[in-house]
C-alpha positions in Angstrom: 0.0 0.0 0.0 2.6 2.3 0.5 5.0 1.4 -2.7 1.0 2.3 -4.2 1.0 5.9 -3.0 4.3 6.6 -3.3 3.4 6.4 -7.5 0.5 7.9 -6.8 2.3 11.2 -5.0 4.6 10.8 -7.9 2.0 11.2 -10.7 1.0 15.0 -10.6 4.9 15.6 -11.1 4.8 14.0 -13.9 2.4 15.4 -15.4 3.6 19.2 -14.4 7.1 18.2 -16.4 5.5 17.2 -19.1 3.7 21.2 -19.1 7.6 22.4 -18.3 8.9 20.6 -21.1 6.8 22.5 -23.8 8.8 24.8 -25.8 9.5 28.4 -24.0 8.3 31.3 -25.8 10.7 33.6 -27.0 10.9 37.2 -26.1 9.5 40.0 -28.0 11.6 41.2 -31.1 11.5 43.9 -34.0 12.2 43.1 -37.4 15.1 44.8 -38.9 14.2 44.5 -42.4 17.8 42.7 -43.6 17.3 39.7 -45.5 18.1 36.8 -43.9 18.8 38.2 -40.7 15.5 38.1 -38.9 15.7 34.2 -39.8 18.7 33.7 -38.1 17.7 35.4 -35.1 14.1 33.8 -34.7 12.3 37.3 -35.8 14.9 40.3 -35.6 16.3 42.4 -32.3 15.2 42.8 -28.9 12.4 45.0 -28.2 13.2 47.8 -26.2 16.7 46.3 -25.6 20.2 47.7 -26.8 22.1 45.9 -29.7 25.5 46.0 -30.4 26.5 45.8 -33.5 30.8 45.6 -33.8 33.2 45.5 -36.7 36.3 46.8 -38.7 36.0 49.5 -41.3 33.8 49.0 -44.1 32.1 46.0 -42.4 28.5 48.0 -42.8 27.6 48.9 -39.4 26.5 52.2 -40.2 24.4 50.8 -43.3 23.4 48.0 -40.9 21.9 50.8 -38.5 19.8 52.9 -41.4 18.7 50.0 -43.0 17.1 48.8 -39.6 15.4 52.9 -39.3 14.2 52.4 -42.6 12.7 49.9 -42.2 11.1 50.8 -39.0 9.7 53.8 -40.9 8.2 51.8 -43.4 6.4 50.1 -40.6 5.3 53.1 -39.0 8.0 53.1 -36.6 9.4 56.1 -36.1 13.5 56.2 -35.2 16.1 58.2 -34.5 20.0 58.1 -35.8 22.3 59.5 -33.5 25.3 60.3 -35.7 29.0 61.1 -33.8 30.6 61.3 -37.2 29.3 62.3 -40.4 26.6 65.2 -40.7 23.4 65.2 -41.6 24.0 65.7 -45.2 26.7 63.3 -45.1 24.1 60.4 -43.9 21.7 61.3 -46.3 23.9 61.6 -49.3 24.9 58.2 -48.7 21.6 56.6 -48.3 20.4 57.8 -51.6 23.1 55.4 -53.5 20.8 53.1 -52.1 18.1 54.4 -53.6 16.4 55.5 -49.8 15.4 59.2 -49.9 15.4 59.9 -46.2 14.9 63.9 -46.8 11.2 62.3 -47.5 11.0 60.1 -44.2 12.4 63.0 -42.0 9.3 65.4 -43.8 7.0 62.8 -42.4 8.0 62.5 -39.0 9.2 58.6 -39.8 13.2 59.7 -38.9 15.6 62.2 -37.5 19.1 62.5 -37.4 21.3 64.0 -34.7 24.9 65.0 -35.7 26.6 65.3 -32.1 29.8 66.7 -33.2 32.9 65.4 -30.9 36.3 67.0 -31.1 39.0 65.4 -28.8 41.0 68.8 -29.3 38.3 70.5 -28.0 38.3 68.7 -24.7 39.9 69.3 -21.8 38.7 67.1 -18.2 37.9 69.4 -15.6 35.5 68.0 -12.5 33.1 65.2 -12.9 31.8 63.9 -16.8 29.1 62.7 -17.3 26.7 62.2 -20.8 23.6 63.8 -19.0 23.3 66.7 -21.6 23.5 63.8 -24.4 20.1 61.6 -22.5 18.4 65.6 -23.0 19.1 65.6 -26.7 18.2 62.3 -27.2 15.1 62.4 -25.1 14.0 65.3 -27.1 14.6 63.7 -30.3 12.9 60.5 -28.9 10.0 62.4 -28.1 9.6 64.8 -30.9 8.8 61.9 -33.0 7.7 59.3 -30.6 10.5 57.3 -31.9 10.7 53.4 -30.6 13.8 52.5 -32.8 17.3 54.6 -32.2 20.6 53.8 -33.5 24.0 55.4 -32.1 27.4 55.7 -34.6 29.6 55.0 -33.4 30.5 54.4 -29.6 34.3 55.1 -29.8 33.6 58.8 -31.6 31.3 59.7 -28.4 34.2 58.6 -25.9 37.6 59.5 -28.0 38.1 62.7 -25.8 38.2 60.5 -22.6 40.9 59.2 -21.3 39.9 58.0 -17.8 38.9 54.3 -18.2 37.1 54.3 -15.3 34.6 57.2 -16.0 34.3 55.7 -19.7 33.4 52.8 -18.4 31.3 54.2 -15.6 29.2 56.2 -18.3 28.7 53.4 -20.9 26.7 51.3 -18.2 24.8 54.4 -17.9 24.2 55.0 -21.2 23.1 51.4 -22.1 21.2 51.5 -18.8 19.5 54.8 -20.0 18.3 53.3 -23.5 17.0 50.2 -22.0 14.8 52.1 -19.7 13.6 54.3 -22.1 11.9 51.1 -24.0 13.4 51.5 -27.0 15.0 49.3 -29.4 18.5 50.6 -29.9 21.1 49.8 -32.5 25.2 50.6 -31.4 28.0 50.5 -33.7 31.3 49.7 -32.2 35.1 49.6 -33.9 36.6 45.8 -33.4 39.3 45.9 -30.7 42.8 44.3 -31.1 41.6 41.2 -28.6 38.2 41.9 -28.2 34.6 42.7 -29.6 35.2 46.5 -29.2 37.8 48.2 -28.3 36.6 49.4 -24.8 35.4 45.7 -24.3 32.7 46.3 -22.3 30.2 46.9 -24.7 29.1 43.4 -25.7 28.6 43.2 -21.8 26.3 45.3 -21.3 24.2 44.7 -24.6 21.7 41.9 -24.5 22.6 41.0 -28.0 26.0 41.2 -30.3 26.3 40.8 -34.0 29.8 40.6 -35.1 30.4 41.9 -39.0 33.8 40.9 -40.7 35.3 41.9 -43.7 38.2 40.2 -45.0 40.1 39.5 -48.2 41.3 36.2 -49.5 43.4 35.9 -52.8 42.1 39.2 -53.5 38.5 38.5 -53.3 36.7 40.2 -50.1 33.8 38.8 -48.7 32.0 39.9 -45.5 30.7 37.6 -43.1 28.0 38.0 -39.7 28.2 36.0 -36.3 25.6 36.4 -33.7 27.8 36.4 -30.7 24.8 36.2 -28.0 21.2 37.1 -27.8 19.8 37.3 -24.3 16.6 35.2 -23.9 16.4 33.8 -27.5 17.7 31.3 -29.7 20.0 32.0 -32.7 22.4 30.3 -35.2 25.7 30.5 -34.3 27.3 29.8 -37.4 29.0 32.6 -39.6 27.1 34.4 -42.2 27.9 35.5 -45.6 25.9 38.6 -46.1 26.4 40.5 -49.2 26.2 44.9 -49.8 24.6 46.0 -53.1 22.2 48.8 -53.7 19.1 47.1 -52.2 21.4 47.0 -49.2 22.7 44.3 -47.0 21.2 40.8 -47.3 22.2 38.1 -45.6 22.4 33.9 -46.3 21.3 32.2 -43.5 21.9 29.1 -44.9 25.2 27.1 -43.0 23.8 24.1 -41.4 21.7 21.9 -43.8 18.6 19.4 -42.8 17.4 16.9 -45.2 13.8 18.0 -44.6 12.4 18.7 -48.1 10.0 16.7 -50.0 10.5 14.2 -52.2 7.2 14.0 -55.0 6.9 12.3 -58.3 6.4 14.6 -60.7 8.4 14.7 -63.7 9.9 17.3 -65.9 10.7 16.9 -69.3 14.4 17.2 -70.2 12.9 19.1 -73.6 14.4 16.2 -75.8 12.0 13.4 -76.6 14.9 11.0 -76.7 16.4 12.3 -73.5 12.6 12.1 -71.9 12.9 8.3 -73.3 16.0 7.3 -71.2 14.5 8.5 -68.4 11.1 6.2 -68.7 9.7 8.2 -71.2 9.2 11.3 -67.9 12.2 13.2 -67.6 13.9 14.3 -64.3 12.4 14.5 -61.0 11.2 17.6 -60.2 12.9 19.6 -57.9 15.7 16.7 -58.5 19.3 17.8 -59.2 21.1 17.1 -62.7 24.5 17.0 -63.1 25.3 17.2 -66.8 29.6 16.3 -66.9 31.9 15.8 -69.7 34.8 16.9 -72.0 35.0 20.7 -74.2 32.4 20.6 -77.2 30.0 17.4 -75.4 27.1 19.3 -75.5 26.2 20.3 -72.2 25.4 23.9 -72.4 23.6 23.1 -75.3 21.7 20.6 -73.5 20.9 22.8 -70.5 19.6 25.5 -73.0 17.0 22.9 -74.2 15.9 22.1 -70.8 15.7 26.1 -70.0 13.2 26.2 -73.3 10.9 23.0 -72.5 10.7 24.9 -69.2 9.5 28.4 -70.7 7.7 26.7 -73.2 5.2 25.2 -70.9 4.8 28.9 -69.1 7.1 28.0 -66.0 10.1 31.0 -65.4 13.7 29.7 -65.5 17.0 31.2 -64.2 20.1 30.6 -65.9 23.4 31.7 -63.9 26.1 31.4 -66.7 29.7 31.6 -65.8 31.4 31.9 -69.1 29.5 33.2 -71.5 27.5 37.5 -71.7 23.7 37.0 -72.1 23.7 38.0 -75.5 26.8 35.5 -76.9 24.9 32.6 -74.8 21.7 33.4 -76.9 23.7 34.2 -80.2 24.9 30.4 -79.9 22.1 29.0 -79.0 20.2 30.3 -82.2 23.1 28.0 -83.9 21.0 24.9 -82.7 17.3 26.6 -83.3 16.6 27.7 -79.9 15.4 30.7 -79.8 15.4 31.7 -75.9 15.4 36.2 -76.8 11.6 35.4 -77.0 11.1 34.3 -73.4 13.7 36.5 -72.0 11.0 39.3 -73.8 8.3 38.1 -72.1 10.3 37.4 -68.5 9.9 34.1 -68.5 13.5 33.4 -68.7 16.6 35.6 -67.0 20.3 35.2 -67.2 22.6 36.1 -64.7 26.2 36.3 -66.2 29.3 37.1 -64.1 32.8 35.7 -64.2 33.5 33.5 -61.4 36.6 35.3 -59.8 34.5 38.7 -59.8 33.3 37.6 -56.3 34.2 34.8 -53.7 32.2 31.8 -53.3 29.4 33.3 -50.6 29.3 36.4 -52.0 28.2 34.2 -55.4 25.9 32.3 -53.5 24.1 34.8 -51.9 23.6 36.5 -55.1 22.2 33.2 -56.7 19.5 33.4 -53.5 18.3 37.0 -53.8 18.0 36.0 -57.8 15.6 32.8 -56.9 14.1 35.2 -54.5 13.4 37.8 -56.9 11.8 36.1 -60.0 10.7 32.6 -57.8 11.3 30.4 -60.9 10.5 26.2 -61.6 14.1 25.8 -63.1 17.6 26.8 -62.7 20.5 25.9 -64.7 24.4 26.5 -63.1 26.8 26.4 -66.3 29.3 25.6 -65.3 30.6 24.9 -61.8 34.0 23.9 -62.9 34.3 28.1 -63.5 35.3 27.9 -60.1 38.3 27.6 -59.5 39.3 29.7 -56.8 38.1 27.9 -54.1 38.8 24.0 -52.7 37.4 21.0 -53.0 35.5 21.3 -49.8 34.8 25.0 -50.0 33.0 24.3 -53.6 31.1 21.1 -52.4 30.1 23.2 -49.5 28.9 25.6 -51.5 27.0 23.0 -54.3 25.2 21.4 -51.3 23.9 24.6 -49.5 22.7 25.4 -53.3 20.9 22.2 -53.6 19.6 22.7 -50.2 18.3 26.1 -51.1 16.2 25.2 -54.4 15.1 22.0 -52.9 13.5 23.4 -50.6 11.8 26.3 -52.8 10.5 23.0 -55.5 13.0 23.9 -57.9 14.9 21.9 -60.4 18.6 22.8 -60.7 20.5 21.9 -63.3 24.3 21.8 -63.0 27.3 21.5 -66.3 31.0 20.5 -65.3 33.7 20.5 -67.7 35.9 16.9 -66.8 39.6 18.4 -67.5 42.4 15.5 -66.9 43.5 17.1 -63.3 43.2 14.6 -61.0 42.1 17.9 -58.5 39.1 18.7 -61.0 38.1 14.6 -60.9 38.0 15.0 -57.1 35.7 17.9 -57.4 33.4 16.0 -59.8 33.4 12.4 -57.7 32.4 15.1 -54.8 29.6 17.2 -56.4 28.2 14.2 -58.3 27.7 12.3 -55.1 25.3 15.3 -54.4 23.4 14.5 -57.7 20.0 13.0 -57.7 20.6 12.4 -61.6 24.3 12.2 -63.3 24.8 12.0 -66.9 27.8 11.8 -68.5 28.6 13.5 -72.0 32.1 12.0 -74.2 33.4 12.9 -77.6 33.2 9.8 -80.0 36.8 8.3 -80.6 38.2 8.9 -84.0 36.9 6.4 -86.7 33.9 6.1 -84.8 30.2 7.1 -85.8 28.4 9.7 -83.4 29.9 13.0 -82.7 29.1 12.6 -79.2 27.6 10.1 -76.2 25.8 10.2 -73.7 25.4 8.0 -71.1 23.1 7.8 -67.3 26.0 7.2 -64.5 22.7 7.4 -61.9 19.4 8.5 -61.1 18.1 8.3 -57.9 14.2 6.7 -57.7 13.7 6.0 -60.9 14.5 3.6 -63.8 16.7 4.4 -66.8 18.2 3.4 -69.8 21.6 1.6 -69.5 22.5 2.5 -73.1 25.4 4.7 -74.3 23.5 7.4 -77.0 25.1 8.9 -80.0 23.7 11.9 -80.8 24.7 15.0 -82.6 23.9 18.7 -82.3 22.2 20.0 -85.9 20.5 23.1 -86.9 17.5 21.6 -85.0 18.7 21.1 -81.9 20.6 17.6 -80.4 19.2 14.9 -82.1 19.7 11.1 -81.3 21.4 8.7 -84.0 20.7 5.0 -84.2 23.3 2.2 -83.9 24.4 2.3 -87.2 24.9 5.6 -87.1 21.4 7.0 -89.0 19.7 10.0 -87.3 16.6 9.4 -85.7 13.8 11.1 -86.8 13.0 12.9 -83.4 11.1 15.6 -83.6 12.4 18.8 -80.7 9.9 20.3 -78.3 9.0 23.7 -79.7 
């Protein structure tokens, strides 16, 4: 009887765990209006918390700190930029190369700007410091325009006449004391310091979240990178962040750690070759598969990825082409060589190509474009030609980057379509065992030996779910696209999707 009431006592605990264990909600945030960034941190900043936001020169913490006003504004937030080194003019001059007209948003009540202008020569200690008159200003800009989002540029500018450490430090608790109270959401810029965050090192301390921003160069290719350091009473990645700076401002990839959580359906897409659509059961690629198209100079395989882009446009579905080698108008030139005609659905937006040469960036900044493109024009089908163009990072840096690409259109239903030129380097055949291994589909493109019929073969190495032909296809590229030969060399009468 009493081993029975003991588990009876024990019950209600139980129970109450169970409650405990649900998931804690998180505290309340602001968007900042950076893409990507308010994924990472489960929604944006802290309401009416301070931010820190530290980094080297030309990191973007100043654009960092507009871009989150602007936004705000935009919302009907009103905010307030607290400016310690460039004036007024200055800050909005520089906004407008991103196309923000803040003269408008300061018209409307939506922003103001504060130029507190800070002059170490112009200093001298005498008595007791402290940043009281600075809380009056800022109250009064605050209040003028019921602001609820500030931002302060930069810390070190407002303390460079100071050289008591221990009144420094004695005002910045204040100050970050003073905002927090005040309920707003506040935004600090820091400098990096030579061993820590700032160079006071106190300031990621006192604020209740830090974002790190880097900017650093690598065989002459700079790319910028973001690290949530903390966040007070949240959950955040931890991982760094590529983010790029163009004129829509700073966007950010949040994509470092993959899940294999996307869905797997059975719809096909045609390969826009009948005899292609054949080897694959007569269906074509899965959608939202991946397709590896490899092989030798002059196989095909930018020819064949322009007759997948057409199929796509020609049932009505948008594709995106990222070429690596060739301008928009020479890719379309030569593909008019095989009767593809892609200038009409690049007329009616159906089809967009996104040429750059692969050394103009580094590998994230690259990949972060190729997001904000998918983002932009949401297409069925994108086509990478090729992914051997890059060549200026590793093996693992460019599998990396393939596989958070895969990821990325995966899960938006996309089908991605990838060329590779096969060199003879044994470094490029590592690169293509490791990116085809991230393949749903690999197909394998050869020159025909001399003396032998068939300009060209192709051949399935795999395709993942689905049956396929075995055979090794001739097939040759004629004034009506790539057309399929029989054994004895003869040209099938295969008529081209058009």
């Amino acid at each position: 009887m009493a081993a029975r009431s003991d588990r009876r006592r024990r019950r209600p605990r139980t129970k109450t765990a169970a409650r405990s264990g649900q998931a804690p909600r998180d505290i309340a945030k602001v968007p900042t209006g950076i893409q990507g960034l308010d994924e990472i941190t489960g929604g944006g900043l802290p309401m009416g918390r301070p931010t820190l936001v530290c980094g080297g020169p030309g990191c973007g913490k100043t654009l960092f700190g507009l871009q989150f006003l602007i936004d705000g504004a935009q919302r009907g937030e009103a905010g307030v930029f607290v400016s310690f080194e460039e004036t007024d003019d200055d800050v909005v001059k520089n906004v407008r190369s991103l196309g923000q007209d803040l003269d408008d948003l300061i018209a409307r009540k939506r922003l103001a700007i504060e130029y507190v202008r800070v002059e170490r020569a112009e200093i001298e200690e005498t008595g007791e410091y402290d940043l009281e008159g600075l809380f009056i200003r800022i109250d009064h800009a605050l209040r003028a325009i019921r602001a609820r989002r500030i931002v302060l540029d930069t810390i070190e500018s407002l303390f460079a006449g100071l050289t008591n450490v221990g009144v420094l430090r004695a005002e910045l608790r204040r100050l970050f004391a003073w905002l927090k109270a005040r309920g707003v959401t506040a935004v600090i810029t820091g400098e990096r310091g030579t061993h820590t965050l700032t160079r006071q090192g106190l300031e990621e301390y006192v604020s209740d979240c830090v974002i790190a921003l880097d900017h650093r160069v690598s065989d002459q290719i700079s790319t910028r990178r973001m690290r949530i350091v903390k966040y007070r009473g949240s959950n955040h990645g931890t991982n760094e962040y590529p983010f790029l700076i163009d004129q829509r401002g700073i966007s950010v990839l949040p994509i470092t750690s993959l899940q294999l959580v996307h869905t797997a359906g059975k719809a096909r897409v045609s390969t826009g070759l009948p005899w292609l659509d054949d080897m694959f059961g007569g269906k074509g690629y899965f959608r939202a598969s991946s397709v590896l198209l490899s092989g030798g100079a002059g196989t095909a395989k930018t020819s064949l990825a322009a007759h997948f882009l057409d199929a796509a446009c020609l049932r009505g579905e948008r594709a995106l082409c990222f070429q690596f080698e060739e301008s928009p108008a020479q890719y379309v030139r030569n593909m008019r060589s095989i009767g593809l005609n892609l200038e009409r659905w690049i007329k009616k937006d159906l089809l967009r190509i996104h040429a750059a040469r692969p050394t103009l960036y580094g590998l994230e900044f690259h990949l972060a474009t190729m997001h904000r493109d998918v983002d932009e024009m949401d297409p069925s089908i994108v086509v990478v030609d090729p992914l051997s163009a890059f060549t200026g990072g590793s093996f693992g840096e460019i599998n990396n980057m393939v596989m958070r690409l895969i990821d990325f259109l995966k899960g938006r239903d996309i089908t991605a379509l990838f060329t590779h030129l096969i060199p003879g380097s044994s470094a490029t055949r590592d690169m293509e065992v490791g990116v085809s291994s991230l393949m749903d589909t690999w197909v394998l493109l050869r020159n025909a030996p001399p003396g032998e019929y068939g300009g060209r073969r192709l051949s399935i190495l795999k395709s993942r779910g689905m049956a396929h032909s075995a055979d090794v296809r001739p097939f040759e590229l004629t004034d009506n696209g790539a057309v399929a030969q029989d054994a004895d060399g003869g040209i099938r009468a295969w008529r081209r999707l058009s």
